[in-house]
Each structure stands twice: as structure tokens, then as C-alpha cells.
DSSP file (Angstrom, degrees, kcal/mol; ACC not computed):
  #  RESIDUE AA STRUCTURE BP1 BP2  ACC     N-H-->O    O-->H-N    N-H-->O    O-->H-N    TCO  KAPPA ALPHA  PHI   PSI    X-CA   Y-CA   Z-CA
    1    1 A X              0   0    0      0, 0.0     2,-0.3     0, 0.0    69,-0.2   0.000 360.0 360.0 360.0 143.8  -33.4   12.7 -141.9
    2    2 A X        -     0   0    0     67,-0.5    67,-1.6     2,-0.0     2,-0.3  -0.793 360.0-167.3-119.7 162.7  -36.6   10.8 -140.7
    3    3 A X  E     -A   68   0A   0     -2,-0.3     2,-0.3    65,-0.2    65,-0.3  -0.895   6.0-162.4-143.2 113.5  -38.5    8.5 -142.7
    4    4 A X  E     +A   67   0A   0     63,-3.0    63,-1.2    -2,-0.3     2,-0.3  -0.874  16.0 166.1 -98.8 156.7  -41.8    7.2 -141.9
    5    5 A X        -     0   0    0     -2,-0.3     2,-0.6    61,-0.3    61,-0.1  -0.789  42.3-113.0-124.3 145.8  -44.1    4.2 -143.0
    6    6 A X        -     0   0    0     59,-0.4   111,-0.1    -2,-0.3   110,-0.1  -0.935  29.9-171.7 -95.1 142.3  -47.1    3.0 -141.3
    7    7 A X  S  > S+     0   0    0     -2,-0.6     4,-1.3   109,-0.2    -1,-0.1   0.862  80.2  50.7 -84.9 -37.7  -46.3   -0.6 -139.8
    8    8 A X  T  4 S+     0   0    0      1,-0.2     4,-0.2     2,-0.2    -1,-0.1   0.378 116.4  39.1 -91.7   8.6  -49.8   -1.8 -138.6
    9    9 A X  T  > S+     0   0    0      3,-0.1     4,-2.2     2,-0.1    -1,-0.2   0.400 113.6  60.5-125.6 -14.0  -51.9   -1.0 -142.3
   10   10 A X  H  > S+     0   0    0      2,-0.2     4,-1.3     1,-0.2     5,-0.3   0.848 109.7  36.6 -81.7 -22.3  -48.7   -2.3 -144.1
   11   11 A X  H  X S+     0   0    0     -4,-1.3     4,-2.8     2,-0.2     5,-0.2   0.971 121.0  51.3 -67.7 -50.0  -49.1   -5.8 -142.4
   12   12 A X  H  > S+     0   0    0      1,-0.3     4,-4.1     2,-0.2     5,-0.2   0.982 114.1  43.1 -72.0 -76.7  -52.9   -5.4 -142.8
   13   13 A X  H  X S+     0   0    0     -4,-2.2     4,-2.3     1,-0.3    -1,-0.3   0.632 114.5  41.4 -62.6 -33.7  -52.7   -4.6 -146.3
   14   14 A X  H  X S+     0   0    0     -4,-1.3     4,-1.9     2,-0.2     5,-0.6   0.901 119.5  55.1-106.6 -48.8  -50.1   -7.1 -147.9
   15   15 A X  H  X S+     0   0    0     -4,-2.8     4,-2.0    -5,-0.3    -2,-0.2   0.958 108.9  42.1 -31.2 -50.1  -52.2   -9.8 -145.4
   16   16 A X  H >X S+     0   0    0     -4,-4.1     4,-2.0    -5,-0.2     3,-0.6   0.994 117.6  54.6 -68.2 -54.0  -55.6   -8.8 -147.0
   17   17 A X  H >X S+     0   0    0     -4,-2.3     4,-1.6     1,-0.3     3,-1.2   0.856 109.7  44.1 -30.1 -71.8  -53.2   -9.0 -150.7
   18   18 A X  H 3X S+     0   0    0     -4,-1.9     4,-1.6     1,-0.3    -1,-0.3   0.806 117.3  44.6 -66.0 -21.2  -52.0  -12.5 -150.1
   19   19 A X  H <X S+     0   0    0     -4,-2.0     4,-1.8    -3,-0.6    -1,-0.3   0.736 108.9  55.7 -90.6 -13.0  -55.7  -13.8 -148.9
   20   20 A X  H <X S+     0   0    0     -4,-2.0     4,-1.1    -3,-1.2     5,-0.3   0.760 112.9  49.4 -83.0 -25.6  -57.5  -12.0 -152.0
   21   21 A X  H >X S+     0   0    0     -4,-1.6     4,-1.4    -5,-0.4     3,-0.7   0.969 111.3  42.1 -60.0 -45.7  -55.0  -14.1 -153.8
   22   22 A X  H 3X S+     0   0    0     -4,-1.6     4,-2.6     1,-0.3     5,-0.3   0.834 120.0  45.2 -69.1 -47.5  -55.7  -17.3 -152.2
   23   23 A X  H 3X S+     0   0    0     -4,-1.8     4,-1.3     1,-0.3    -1,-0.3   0.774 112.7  47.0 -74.7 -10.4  -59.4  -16.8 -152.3
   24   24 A X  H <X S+     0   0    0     -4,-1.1     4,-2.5    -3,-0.7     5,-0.3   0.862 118.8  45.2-106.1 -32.4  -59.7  -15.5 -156.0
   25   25 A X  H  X S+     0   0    0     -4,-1.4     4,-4.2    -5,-0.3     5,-0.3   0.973 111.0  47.9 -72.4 -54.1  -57.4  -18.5 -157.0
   26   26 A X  H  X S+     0   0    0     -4,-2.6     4,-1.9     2,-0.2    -1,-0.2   0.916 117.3  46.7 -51.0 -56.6  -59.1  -21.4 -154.9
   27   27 A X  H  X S+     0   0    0     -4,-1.3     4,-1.8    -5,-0.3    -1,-0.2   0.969 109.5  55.6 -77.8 -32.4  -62.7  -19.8 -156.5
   28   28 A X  H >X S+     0   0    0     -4,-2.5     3,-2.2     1,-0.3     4,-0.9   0.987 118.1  36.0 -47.0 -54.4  -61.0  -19.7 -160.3
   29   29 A X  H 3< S+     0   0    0     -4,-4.2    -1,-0.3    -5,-0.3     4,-0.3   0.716 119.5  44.2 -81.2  -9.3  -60.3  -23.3 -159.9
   30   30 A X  H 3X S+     0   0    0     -4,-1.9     4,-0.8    -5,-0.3    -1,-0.3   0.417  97.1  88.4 -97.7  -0.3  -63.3  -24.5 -158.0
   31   31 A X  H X< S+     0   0    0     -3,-2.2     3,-0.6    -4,-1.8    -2,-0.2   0.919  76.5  51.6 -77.8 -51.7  -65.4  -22.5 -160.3
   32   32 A X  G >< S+     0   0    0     -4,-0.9     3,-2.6     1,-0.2    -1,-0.2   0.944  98.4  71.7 -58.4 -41.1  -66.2  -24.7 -163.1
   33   33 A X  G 34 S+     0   0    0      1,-0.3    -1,-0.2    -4,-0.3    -2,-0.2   0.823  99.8  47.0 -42.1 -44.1  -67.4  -27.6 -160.8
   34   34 A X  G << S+     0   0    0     -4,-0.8    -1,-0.3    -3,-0.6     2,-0.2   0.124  95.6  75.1 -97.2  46.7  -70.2  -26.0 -160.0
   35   35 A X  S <  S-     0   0    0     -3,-2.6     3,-0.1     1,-0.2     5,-0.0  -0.768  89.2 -85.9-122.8 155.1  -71.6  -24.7 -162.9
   36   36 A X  S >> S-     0   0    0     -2,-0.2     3,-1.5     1,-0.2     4,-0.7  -0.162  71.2 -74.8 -64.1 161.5  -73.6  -26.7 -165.6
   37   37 A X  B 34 S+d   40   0B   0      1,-0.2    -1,-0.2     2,-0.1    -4,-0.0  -0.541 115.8  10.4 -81.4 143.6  -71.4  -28.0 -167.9
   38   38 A X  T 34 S+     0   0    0      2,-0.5    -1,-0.2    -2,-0.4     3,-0.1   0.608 102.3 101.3  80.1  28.6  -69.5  -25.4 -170.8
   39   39 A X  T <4 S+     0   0    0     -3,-1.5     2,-0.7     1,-0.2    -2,-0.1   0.639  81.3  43.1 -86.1 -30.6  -71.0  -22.3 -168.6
   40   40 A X  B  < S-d   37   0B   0     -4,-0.7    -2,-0.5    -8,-0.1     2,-0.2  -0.959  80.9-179.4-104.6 121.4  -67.7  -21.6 -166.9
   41   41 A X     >  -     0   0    0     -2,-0.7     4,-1.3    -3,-0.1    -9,-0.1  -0.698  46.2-100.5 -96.8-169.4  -64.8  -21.8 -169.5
   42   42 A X  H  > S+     0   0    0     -2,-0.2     4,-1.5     1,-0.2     5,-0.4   0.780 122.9  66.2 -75.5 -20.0  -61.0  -21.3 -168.7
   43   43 A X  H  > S+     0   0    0      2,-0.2     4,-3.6     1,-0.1    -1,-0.2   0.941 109.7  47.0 -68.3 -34.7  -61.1  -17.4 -170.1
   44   44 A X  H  > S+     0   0    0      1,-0.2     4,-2.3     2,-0.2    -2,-0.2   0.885 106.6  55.9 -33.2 -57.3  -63.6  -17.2 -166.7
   45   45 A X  H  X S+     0   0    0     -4,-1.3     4,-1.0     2,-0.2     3,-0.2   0.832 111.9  35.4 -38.4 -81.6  -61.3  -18.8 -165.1
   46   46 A X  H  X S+     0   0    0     -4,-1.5     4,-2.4     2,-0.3     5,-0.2   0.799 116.1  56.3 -70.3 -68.9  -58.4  -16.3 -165.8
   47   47 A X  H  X S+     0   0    0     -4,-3.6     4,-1.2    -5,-0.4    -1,-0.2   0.873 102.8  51.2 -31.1 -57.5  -60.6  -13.4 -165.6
   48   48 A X  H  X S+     0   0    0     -4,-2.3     4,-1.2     1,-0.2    -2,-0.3   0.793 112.6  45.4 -43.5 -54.5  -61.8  -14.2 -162.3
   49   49 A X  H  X S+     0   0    0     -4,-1.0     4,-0.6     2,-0.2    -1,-0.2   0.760 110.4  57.6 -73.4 -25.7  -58.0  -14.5 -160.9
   50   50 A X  H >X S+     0   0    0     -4,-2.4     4,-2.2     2,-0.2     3,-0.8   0.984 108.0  52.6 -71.9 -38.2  -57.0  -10.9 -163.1
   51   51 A X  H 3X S+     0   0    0     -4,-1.2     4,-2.5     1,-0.3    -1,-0.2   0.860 106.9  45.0 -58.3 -40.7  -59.8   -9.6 -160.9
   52   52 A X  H 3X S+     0   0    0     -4,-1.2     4,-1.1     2,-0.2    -1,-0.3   0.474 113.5  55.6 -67.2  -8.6  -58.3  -10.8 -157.6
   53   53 A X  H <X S+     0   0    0     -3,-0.8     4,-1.9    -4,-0.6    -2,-0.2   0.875 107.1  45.3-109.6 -38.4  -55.1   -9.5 -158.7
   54   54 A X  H  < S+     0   0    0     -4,-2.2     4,-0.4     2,-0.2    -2,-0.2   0.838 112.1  46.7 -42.1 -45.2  -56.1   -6.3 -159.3
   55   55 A X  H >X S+     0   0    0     -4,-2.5     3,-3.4     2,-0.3     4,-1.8   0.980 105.4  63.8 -63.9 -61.2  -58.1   -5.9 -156.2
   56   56 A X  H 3X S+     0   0    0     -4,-1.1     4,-2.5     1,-0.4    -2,-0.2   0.873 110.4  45.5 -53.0 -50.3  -54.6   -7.6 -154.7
   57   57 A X  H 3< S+     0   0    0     -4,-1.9    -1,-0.4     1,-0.2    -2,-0.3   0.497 102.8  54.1-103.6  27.6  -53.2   -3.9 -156.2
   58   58 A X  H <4 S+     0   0    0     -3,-3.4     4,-0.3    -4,-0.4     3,-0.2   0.587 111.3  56.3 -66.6 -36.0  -55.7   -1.5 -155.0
   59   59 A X  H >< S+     0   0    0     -4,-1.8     3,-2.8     1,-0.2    -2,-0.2   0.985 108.2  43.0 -54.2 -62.8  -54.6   -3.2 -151.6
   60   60 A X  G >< S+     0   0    0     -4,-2.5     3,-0.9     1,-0.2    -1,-0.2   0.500  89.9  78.4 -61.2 -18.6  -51.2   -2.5 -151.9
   61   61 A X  G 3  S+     0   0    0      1,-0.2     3,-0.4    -3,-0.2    -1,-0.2   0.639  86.8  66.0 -70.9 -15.9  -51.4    0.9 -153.0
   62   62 A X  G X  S+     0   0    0     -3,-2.8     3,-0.5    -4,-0.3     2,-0.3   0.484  92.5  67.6 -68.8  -0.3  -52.2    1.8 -148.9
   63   63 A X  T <  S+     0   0    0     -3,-0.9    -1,-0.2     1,-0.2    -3,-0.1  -0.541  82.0  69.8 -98.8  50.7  -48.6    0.7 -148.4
   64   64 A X  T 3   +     0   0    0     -3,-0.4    -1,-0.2    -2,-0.3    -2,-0.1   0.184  66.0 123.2-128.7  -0.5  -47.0    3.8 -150.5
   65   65 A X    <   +     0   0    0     -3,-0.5   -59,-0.4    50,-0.1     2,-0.3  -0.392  41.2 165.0 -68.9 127.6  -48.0    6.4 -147.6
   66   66 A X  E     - B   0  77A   0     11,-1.5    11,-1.9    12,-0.2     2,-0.4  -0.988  32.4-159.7-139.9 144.7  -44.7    7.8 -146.7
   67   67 A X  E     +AB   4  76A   0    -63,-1.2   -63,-3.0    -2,-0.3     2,-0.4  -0.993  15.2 178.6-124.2 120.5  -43.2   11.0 -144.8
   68   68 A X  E     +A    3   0A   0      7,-0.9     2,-0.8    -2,-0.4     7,-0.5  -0.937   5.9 178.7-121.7 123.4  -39.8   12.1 -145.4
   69   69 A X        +     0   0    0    -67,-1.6   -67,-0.5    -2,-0.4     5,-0.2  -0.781   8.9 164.9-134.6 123.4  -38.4   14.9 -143.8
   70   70 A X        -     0   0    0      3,-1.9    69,-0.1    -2,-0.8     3,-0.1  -0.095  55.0 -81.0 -94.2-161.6  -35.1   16.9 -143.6
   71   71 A X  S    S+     0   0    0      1,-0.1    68,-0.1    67,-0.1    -1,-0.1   0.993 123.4  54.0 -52.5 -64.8  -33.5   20.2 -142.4
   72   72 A X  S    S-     0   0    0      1,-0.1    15,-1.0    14,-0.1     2,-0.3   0.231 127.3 -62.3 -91.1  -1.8  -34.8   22.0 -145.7
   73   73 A X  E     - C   0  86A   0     13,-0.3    -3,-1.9    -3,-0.1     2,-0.4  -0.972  60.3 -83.3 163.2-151.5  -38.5   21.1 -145.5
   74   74 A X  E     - C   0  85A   0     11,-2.8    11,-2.1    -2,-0.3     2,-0.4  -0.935  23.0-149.3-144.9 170.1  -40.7   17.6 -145.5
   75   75 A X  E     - C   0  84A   0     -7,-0.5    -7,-0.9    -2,-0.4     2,-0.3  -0.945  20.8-166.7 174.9  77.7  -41.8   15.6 -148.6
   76   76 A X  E     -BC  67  83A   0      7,-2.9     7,-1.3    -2,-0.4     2,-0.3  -0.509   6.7-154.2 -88.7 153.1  -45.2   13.8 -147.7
   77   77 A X  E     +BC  66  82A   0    -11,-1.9   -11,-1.5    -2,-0.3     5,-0.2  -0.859  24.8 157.9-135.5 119.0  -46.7   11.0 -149.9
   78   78 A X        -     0   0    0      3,-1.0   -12,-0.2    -2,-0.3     3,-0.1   0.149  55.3 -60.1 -87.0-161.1  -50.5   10.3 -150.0
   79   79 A X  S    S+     0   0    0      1,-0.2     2,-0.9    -2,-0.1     3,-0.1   0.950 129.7  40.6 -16.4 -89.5  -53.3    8.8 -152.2
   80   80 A X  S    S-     0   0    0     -3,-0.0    -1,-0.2     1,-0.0     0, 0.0  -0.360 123.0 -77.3-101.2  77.2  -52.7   10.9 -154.8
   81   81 A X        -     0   0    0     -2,-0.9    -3,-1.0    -3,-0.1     2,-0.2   0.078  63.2 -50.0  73.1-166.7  -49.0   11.3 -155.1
   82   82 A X  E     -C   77   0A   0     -5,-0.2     2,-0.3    -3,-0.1    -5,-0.2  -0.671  34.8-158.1-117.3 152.0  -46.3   13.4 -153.2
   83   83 A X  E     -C   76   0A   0     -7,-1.3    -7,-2.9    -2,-0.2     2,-0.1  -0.995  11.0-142.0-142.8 138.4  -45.9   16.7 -152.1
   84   84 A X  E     -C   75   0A   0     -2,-0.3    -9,-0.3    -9,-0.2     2,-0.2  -0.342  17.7-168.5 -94.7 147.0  -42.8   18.7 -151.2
   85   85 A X  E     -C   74   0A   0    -11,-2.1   -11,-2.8    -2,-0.1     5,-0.0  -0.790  13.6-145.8-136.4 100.8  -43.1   21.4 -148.1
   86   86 A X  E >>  -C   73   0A   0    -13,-0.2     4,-0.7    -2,-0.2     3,-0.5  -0.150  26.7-119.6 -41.8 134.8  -40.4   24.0 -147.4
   87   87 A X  T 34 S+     0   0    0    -15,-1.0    -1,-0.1     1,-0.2   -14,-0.1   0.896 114.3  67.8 -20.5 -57.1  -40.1   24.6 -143.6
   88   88 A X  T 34 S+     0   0    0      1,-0.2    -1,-0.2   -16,-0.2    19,-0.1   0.843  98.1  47.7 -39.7 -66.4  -40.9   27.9 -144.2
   89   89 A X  T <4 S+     0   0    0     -3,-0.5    18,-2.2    17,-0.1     2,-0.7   0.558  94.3  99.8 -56.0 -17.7  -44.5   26.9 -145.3
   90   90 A X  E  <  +E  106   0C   0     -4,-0.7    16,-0.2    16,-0.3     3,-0.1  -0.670  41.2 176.5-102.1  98.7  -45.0   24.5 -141.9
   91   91 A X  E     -     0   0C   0     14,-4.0     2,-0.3    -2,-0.7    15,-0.2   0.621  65.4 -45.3 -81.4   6.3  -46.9   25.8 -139.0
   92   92 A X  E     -E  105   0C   0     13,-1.0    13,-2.5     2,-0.0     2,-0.4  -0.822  48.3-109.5 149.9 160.7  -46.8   23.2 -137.2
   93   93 A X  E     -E  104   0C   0     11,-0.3    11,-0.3    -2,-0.3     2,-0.2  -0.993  42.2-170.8-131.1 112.3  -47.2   19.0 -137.1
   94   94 A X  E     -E  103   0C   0      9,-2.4     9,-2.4    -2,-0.4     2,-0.1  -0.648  30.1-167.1-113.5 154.7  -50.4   18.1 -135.1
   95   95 A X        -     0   0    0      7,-0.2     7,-0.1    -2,-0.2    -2,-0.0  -0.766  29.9-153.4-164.7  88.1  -51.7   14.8 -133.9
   96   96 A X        -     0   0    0      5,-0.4     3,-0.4     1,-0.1     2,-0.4  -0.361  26.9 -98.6 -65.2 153.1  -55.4   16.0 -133.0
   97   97 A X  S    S+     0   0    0      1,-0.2    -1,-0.1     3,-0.0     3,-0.1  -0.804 114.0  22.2 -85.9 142.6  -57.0   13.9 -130.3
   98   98 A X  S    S+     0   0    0     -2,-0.4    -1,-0.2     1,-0.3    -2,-0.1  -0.136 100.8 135.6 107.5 -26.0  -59.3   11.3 -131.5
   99   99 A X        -     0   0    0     -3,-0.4    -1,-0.3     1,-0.1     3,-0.1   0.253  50.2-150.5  -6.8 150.1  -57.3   11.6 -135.1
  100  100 A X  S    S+     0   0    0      1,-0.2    19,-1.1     2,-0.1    20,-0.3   0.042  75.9  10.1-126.0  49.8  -56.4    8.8 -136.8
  101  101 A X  E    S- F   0 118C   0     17,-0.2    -5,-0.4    -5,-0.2    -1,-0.2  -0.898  87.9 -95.2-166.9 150.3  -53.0   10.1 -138.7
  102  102 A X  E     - F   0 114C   0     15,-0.9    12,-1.9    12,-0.5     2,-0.3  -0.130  30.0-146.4 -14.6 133.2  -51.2   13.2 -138.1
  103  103 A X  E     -EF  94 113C   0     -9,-2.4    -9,-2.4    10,-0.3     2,-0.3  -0.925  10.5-139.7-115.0 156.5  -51.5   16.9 -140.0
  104  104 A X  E     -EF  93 112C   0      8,-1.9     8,-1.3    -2,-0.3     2,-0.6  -0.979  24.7-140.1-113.2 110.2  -48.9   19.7 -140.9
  105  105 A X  E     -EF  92 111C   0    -13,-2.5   -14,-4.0    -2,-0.3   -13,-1.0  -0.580  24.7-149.5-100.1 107.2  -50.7   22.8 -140.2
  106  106 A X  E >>  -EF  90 110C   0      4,-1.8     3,-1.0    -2,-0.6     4,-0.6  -0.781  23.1-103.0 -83.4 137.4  -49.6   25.2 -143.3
  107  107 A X  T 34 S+     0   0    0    -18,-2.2   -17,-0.1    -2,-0.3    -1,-0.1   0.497 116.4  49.9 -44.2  -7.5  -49.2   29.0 -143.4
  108  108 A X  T 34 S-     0   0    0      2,-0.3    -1,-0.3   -19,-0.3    -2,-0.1  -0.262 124.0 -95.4-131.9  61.7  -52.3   29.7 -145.3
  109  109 A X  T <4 S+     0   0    0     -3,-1.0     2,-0.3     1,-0.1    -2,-0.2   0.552  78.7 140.3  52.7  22.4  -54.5   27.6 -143.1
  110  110 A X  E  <  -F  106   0C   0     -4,-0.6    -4,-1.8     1,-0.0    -2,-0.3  -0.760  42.3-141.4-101.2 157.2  -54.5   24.5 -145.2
  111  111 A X  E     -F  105   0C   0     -2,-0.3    -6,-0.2    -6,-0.2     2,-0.1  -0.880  13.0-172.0 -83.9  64.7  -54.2   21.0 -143.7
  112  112 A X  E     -F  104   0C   0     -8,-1.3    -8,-1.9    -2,-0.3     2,-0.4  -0.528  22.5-134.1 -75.8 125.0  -52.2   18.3 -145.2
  113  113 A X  E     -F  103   0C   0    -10,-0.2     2,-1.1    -2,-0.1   -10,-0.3  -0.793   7.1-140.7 -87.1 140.3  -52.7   14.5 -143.4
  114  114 A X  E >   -F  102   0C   0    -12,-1.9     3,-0.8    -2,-0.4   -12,-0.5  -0.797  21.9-172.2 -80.6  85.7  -49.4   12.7 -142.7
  115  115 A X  E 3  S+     0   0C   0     -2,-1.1    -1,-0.1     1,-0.2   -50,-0.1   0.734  76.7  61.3 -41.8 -31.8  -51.2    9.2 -143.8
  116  116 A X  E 3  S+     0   0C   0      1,-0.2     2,-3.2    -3,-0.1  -111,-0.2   0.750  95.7  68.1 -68.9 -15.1  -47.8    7.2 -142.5
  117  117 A X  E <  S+     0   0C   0     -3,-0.8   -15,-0.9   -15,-0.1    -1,-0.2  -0.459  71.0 161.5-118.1 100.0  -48.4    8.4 -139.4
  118  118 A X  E >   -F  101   0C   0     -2,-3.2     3,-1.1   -17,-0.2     7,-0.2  -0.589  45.1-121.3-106.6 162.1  -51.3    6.9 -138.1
  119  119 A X  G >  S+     0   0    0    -19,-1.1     3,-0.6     1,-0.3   -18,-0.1   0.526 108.2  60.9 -75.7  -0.8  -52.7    6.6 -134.3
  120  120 A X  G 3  S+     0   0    0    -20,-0.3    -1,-0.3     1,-0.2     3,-0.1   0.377  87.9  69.8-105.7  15.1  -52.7    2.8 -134.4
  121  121 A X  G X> S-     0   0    0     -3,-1.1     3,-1.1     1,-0.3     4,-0.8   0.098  96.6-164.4 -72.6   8.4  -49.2    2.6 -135.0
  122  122 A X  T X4  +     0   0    0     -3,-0.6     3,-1.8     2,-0.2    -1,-0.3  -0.076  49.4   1.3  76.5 172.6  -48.8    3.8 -131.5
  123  123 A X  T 3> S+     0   0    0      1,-0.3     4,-2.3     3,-0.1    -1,-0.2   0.663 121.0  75.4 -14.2 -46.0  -46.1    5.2 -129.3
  124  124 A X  H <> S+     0   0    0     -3,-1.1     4,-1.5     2,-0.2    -1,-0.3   0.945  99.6  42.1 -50.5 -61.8  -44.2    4.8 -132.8
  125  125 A X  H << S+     0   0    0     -3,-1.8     2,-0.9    -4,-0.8     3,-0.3  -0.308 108.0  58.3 -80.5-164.4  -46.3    8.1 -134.0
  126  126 A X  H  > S+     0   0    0      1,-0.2     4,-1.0    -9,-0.1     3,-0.5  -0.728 108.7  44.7  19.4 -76.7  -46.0   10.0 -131.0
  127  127 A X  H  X S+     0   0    0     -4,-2.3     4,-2.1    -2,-0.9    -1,-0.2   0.803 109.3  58.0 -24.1 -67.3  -42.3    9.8 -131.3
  128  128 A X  H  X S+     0   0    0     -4,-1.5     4,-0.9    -3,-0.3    -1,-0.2   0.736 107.4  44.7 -30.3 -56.8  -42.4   10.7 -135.1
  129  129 A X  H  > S+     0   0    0     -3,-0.5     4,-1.8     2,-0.2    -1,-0.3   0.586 108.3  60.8 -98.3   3.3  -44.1   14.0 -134.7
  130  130 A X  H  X S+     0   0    0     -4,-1.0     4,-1.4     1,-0.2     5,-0.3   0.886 112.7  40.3 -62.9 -73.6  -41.8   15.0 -131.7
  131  131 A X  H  X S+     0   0    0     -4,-2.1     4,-1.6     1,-0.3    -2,-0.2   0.579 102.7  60.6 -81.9  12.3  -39.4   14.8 -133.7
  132  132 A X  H >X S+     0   0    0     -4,-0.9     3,-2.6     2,-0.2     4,-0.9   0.967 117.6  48.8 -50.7 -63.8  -41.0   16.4 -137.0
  133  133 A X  H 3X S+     0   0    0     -4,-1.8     4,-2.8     1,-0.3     3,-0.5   0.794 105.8  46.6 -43.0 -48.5  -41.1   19.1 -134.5
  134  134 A X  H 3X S+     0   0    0     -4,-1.4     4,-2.4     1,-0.2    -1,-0.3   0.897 111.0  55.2 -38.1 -52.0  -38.0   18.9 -133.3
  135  135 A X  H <X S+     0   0    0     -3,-2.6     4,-2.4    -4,-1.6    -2,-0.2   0.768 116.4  36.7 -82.3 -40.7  -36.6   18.8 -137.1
  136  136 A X  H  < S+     0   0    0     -4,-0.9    -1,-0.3    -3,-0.5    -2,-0.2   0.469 112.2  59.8-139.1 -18.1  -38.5   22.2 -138.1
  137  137 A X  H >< S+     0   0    0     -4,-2.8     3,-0.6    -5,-0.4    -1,-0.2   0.850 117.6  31.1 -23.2 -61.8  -37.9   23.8 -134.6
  138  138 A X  H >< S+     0   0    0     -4,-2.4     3,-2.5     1,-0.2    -2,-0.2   0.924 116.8  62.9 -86.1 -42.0  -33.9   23.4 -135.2
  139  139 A X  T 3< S+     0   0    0     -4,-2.4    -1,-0.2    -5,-0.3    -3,-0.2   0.640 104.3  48.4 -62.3  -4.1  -34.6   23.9 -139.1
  140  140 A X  T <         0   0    0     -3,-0.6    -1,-0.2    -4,-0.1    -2,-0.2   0.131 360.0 360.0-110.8  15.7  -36.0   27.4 -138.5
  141  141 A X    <         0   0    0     -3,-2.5    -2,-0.1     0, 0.0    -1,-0.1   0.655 360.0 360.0-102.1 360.0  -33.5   28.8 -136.5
């Protein structure tokens, strides 16, 4: 079984998370000082930080890209939510040049991107889609 992740946008992303915290916290609480007085109250305050925390999970939601793959087919997870692929279906696992993620080339000409498997992870994606291939090579014999 393989499992992929991206490493270099999940570091990015949980980085950018903890510093939208930092900054959204640091502005809540420095916020009233510069404002006339009773323009800023503490509901501002609080808001301001719900916002940063939100933003903090829009961030985090590029860290769910995953590719899981077995004998019996491969099991991708995007954006918007995961989709299952029988072997059967898979013409093939491309990693166009100039890309920056992987596809699985499907039997009726559609294009799925493998988001975990991005080109700035490197050598590390190279590897990966040998051995998707490998895995759906052996799984179709």
C-alpha cells in the first residue's frame, strides 16, 4: 500500500496557520490602543481573533491532500473531497513536465490531479509515481 502527503505545502501551510495566529492575536490586543477611546470594544477584539482563526482553517485545509493506493485501485483526496479509482479505470499516472502535481490519466480521457504529489516535494514525487506505476502495472496482471 502507498500513502502519500505533500511535505513542503504541509510545513508551509501549518507555518502560515501558526503566524496568522500570532498576527491576528498581537492586532486583537494592540487594537484598542490605537483607536479613540470606546471605538474598539472587547466583542472587536474577539471577532478580530475568530477571523484569524478561521483564516488559520482555510490554511490547514491544503494539508488534507492525500493519495492512497492499493492492488485494487487508488483512492485520491483533493479540495473537494475523495474519490475512489478501480485500476481498471487508470490509464496511466503522469507527472507532465513543467507540472506542478501529478495526474492519473483515466479511460474516458478525464484527468484527475494527484494534489499530494506535488513537483516541489522533489525526488520524493518522482519515486511516488514510479511506484503508482509499478502498483497498477502488477495490479493489472
Amino acid at each position: 500500500m502507498i500513502e502519500v502527503r505533500p511535505r513542503r505545502l504541509t510545513r508551509v501551510c501549518w507555518a502560515a496557520c501558526v503566524l496568522d495566529l500570532v498576527v491576528f492575536a498581537v492586532i486583537a490586543v494592540l487594537l484598542p490602543d490605537g483607536s479613540p477611546a470606546g471605538q474598539v470594544g472587547l466583542a472587536d477584539q474577539i471577532s478580530f481573533f475568530v477571523f484569524g482563526v478561521l483564516l488559520a482553517v482555510a490554511l490547514i485545509a491544503f494539508t488534507r491532500f492525500r493519495v492512497r493506493a492499493d492492488g485494487n485501485g487508488i483512492r485520491v483526496r483533493n479540495v473537494m473531497g475523495e474519490r475512489y479509482f478501480p485500476w481498471g479505470v487508470v490509464v496511466a499516472v503522469h507527472l507532465p513536465k513543467g507540472a506542478s502535481w501529478a495526474q492519473l490519466e483515466l479511460h474516458d480521457d478525464e484527468t484527475v490531479a494527484l494534489l499530494a504529489l506535488q513537483t516541489n516535494d522533489g525526488d520524493r514525487t518522482i519515486d511516488h509515481v514510479l511506484a503508482l506505476r509499478q502498483l497498477m502495472q502488477t495490479a493489472g496482471s
